[in-house]
C-alpha positions in Angstrom: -37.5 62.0 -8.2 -40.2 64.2 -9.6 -42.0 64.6 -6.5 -38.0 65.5 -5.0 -38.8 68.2 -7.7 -42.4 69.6 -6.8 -41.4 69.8 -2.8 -38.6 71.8 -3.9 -40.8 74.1 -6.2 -43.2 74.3 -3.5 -40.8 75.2 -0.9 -39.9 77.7 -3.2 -43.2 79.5 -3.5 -43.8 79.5 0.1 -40.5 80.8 1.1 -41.1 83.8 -1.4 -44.7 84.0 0.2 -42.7 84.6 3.5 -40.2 86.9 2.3 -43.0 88.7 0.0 -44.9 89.0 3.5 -42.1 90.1 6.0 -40.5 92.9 3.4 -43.6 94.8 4.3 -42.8 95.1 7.5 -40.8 97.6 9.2 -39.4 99.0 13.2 -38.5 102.6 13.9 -36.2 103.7 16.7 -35.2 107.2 17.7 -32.8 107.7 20.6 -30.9 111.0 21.3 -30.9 112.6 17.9 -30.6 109.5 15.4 -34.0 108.2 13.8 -33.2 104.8 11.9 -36.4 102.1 10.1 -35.3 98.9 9.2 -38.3 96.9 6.9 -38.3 92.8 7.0 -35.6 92.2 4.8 -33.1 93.9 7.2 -32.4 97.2 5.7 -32.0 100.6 6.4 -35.3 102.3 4.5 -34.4 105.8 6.3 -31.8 107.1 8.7 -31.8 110.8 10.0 -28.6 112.1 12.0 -28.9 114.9 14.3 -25.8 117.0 14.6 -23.7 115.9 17.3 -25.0 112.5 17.6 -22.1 110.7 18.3 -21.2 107.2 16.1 -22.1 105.3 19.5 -25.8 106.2 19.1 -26.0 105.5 15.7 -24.8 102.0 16.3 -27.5 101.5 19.6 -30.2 102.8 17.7 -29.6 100.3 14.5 -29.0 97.5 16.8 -32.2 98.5 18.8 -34.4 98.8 15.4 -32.3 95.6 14.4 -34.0 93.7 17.7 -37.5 94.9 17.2 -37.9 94.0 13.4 -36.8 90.4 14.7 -39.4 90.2 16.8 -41.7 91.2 14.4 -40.5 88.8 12.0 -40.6 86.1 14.8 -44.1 87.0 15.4 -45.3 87.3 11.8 -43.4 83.4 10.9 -45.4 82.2 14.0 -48.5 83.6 12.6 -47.5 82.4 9.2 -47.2 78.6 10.8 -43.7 79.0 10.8 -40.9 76.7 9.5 -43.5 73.8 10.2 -44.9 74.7 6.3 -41.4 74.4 5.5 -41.1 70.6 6.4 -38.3 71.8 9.0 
């Protein structure tokens, strides 16, 4: 049961590792007026809105910054070992 425990704890640490690693990443898109960065943890860490730039392009631009922080992530987990360390 103890060594249940110390996987657990250790699973722990390296997730926060991971996330520790990934929140210092970050994607930028700008597209017709709207600039939007999204760091690893998935959030918005700036967004600038031209006038006139419709609701439309706000949405394509976040899901655009959205995609390329993902594949950052991907890429940075592989690097990482990915979910292998994990016992997944």
């Amino acid at each position: 049961m103890f060594e249940k425990l110390k996987q657990i704890k250790d699973l722990r640490a390296q997730a926060k590792t991971m996330q520790n690693a990934l929140s210092g990443e970050s994607a930028s898109v700008e597209k017709n007026g709207v600039k939007i960065t999204i760091n690893g943890n998935l959030e918005i860490t700036e967004l600038t809105i031209a006038e006139g730039a419709g609701a439309a392009t706000v949405k394509d631009a976040a899901n655009e910054a959205i995609k390329k922080v993902q594949k950052i992530i991907a890429q940075k987990m592989q690097d990482m070992g990915g979910l292998k360390n994990f016992g997944l």
